[in-house]
C-alpha positions as CSV (number, residue, x, y, z in Angstrom):
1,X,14.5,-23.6,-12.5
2,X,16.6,-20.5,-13.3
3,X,19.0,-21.0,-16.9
4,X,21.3,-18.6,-18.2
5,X,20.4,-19.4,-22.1
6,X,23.6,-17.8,-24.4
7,X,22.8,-17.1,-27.8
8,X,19.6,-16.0,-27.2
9,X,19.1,-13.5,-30.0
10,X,19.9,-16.7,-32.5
11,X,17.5,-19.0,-34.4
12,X,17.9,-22.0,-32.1
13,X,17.9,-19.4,-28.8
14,X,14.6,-17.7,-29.7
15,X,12.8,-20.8,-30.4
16,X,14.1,-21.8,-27.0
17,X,13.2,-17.9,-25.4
18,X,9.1,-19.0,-26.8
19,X,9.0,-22.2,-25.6
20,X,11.2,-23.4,-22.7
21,X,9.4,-20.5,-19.9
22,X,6.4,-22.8,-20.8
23,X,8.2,-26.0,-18.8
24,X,8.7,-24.0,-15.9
25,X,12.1,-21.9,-16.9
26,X,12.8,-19.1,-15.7
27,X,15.6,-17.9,-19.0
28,X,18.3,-15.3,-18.1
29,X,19.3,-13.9,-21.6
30,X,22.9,-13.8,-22.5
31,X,23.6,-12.8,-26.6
32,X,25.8,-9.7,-28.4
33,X,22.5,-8.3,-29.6
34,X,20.5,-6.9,-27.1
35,X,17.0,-8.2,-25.8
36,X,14.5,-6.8,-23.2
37,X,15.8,-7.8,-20.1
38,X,18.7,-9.2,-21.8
39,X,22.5,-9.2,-20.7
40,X,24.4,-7.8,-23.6
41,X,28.0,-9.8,-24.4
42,X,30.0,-11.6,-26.0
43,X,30.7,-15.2,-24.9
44,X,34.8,-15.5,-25.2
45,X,34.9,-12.6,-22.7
46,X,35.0,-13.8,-18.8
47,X,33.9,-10.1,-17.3
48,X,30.6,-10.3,-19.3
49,X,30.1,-13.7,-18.7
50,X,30.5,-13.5,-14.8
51,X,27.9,-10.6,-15.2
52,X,25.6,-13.1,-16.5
53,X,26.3,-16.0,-13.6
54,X,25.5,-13.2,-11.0
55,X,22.8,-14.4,-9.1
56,X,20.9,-17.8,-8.7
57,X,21.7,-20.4,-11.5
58,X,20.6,-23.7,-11.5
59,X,22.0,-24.5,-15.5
60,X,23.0,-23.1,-18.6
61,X,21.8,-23.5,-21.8
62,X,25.0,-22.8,-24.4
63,X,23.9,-21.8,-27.7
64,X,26.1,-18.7,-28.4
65,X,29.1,-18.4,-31.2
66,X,29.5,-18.9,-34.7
67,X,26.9,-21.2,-36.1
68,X,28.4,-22.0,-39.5
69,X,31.1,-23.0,-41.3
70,X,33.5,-19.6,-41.5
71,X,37.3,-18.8,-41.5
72,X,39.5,-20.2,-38.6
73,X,40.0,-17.0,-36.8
74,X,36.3,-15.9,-35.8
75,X,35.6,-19.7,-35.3
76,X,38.6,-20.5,-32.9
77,X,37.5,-17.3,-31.1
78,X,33.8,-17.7,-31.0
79,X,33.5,-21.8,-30.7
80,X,36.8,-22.5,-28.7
81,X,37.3,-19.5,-26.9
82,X,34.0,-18.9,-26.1
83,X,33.4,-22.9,-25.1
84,X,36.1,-22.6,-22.9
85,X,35.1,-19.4,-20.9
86,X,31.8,-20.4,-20.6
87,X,32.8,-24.3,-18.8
88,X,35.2,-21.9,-17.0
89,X,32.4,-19.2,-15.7
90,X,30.0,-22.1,-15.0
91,X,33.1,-23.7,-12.8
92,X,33.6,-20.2,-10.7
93,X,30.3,-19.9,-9.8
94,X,29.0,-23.4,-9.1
95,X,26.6,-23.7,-11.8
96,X,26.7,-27.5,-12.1
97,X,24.9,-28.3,-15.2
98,X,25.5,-27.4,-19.2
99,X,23.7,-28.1,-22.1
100,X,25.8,-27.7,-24.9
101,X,25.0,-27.0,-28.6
102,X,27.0,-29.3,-30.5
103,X,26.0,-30.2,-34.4
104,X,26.0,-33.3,-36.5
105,X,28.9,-31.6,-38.2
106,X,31.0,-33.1,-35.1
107,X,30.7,-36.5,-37.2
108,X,29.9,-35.0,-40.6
109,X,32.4,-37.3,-42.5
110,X,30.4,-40.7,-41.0
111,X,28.8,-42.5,-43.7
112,X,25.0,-42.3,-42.7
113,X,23.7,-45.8,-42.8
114,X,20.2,-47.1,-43.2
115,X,20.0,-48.4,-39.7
116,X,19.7,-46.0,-36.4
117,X,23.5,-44.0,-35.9
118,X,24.9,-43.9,-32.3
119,X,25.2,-40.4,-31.1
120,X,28.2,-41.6,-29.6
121,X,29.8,-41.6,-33.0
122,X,33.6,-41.5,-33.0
123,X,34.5,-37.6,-34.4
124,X,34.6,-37.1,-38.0
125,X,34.1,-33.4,-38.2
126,X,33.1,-32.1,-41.6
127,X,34.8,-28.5,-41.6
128,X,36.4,-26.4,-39.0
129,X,32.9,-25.4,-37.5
130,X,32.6,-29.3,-36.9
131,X,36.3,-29.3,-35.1
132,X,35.2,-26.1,-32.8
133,X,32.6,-29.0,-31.7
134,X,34.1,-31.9,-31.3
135,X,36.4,-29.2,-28.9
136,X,33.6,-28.5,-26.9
137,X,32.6,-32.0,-26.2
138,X,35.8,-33.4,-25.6
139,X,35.4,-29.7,-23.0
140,X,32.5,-30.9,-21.6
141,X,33.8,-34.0,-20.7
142,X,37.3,-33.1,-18.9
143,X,34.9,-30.6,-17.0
144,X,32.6,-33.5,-16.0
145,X,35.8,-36.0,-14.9
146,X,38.2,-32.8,-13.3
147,X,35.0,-30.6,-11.8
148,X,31.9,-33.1,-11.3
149,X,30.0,-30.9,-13.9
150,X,26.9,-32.2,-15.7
151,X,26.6,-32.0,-19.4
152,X,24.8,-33.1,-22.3
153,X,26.4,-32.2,-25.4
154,X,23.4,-32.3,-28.1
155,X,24.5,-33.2,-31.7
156,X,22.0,-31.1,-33.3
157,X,20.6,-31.9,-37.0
158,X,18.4,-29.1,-39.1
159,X,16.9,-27.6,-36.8
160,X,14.2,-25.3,-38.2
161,X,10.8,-24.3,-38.7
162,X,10.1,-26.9,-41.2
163,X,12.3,-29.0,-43.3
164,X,14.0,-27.5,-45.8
165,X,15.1,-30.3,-48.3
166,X,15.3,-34.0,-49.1
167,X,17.8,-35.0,-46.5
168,X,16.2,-32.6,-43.7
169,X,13.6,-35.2,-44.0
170,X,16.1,-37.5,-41.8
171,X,17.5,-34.9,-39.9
172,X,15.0,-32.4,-38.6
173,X,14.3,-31.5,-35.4
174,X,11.4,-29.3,-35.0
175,X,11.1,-26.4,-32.6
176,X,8.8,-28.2,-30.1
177,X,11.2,-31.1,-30.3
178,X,14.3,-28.9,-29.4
179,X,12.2,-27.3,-26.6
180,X,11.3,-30.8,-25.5
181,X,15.5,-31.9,-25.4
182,X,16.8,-28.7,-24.1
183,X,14.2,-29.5,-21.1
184,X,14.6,-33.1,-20.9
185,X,18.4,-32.4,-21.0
186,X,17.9,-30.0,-18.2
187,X,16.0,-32.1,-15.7
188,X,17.2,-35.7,-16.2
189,X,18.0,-37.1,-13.1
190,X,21.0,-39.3,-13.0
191,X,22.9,-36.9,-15.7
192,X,27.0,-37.3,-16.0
193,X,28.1,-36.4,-19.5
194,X,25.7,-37.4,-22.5
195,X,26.0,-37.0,-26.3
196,X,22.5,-37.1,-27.9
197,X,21.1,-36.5,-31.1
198,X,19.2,-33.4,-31.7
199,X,16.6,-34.7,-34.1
200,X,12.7,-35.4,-34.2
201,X,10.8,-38.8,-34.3
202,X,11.2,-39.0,-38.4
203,X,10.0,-41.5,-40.3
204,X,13.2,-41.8,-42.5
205,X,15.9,-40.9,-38.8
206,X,19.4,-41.7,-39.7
207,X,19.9,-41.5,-36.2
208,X,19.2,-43.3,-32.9
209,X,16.9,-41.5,-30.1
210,X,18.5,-44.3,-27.5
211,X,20.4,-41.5,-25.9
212,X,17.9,-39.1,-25.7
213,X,15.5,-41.8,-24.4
214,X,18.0,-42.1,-21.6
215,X,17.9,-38.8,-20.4
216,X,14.0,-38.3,-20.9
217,X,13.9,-37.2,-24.4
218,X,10.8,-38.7,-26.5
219,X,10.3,-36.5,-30.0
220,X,6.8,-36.4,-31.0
221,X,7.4,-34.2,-34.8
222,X,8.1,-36.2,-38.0
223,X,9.5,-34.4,-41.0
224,X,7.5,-36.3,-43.4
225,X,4.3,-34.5,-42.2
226,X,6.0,-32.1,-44.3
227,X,7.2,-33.5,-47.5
228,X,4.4,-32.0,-49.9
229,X,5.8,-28.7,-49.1
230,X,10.1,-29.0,-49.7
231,X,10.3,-26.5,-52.7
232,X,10.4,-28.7,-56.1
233,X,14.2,-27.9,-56.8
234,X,14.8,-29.4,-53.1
235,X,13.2,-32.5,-52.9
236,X,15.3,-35.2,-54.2
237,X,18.3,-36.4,-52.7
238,X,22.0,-35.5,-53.2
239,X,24.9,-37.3,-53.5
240,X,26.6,-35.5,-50.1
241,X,23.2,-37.1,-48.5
242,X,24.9,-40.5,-48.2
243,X,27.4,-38.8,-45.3
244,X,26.2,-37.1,-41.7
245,X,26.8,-34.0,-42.8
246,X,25.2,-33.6,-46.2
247,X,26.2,-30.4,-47.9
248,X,29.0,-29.3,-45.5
249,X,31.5,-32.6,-46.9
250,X,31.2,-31.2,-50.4
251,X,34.5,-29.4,-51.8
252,X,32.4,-25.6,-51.7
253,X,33.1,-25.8,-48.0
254,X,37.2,-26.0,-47.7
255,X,39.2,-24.0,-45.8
256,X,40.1,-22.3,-49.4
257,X,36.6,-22.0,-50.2
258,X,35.4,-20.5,-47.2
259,X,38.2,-17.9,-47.2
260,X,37.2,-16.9,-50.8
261,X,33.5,-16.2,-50.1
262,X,34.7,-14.6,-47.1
263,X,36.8,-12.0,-48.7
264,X,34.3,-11.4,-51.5
């Protein structure tokens, strides 16, 4: 199978680069930074992007823009911009299938719950890095009902060597897990348009693996094989823990806010 991965330079995209060649992928690199054997660009611009799509493609792995919270005008050209050239390239050259990183920060303003979260939660986006998200699901999906695309839009939780704090203990998804989606996400059979949660099998999930399950997904990392070693000023819970997106709700991360730090 031959995937154009964007983003590839990233933390998520060279997890992916070490692990996904071992299912059987065959990874075209697509990031601003360069890498051996790499295509060099950036993902809002459509002559770089049909560079990349040159050549046999069977799906596309989209990982690339801003990956944080950050002022409107480098996430509107990044996030949306860049979501929206990238469905288009994929729609010029008959590449049927995306998988596309969204975040939990899509639905960051949900109140967690004790009991397993749909992935098809209703938008509730945290900060304007959630919006640029819930943009490129409600993307995916006009592609999928206009153009017959494929696309599994992967609302992904902490996704990192370990976990880093109290509520990552929920929320993780470990490398090998992501590997184990991404593929899972690329392969599934029967594939219209899926939203999924990107996290492991923890013992203390917010969320449901029913969706992933449907597509192939089965997690096999739990973040509380890890608990003896969250640092000791990181291992209780926060107040901001009680919603989806943790951290990002809190007032630090308004438009205001973000500016300021910004500029600084």
């Amino acid at each position: 199978m031959n995937v154009l991965l964007t983003g590839a330079a990233g933390r998520i995209g060279t997890m992916l680069r070490e692990r996904l060649p071992d299912y059987g992928v065959a990874l075209r690199l697509f990031d601003r930074e360069p890498l051996a054997g790499g295509i060099v660009g950036d993902v809002a611009d459509a002559a770089a992007l049909d560079e990349a799509f040159t050549g046999e493609l069977d799906a596309v792995v989209h990982l690339a823009g801003q990956p944080t919270e950050a002022p409107w005008t480098r996430v509107r050209e990044d996030n949306i911009e860049g979501a929206y050239q990238l469905f288009e390239a994929a729609r010029r050259h008959g590449v049927g299938r995306v998988v596309y990183a969204s975040s939990n920060h899509a639905v960051g303003f949900t109140a967690r719950g004790f009991e397993d979260l749909p992935a098809d939660t209703q938008p509730r986006p945290d900060t304007l890095y959630g919006v640029s998200k819930v943009f490129g699901e409600a993307l995916a999906r006009y592609y999928v009902e206009r153009y017959g695309l494929q696309v599994a839009c992967l609302r992904i939780g902490t996704c990192s060597t370990t976990p880093p704090d109290y509520r990552s203990l929920a929320t993780w998804l470990s490398p090998d897990d992501c590997a184990r989606l991404v593929h899972a996400a690329l392969i599934a059979p029967d594939l219209t348009y899926a939203l999924v949660w990107g996290v492991s099998a923890n013992t203390r999930r917010w969320w449901s693996l029913d969706a992933g399950r449907a597509i192939g997904y089965e997690p096999l990392d739990d973040a509380d094989s890890y608990i003896g070693q969250l640092p000791a000023e990181r291992d209780q819970p926060l107040d901001s823990d009680d919603l989806v997106g943790g951290g990002y709700t809190t007032y630090g991360f308004g438009i205001d806010q973000v500016l300021a730090r910004d500029d600084a």
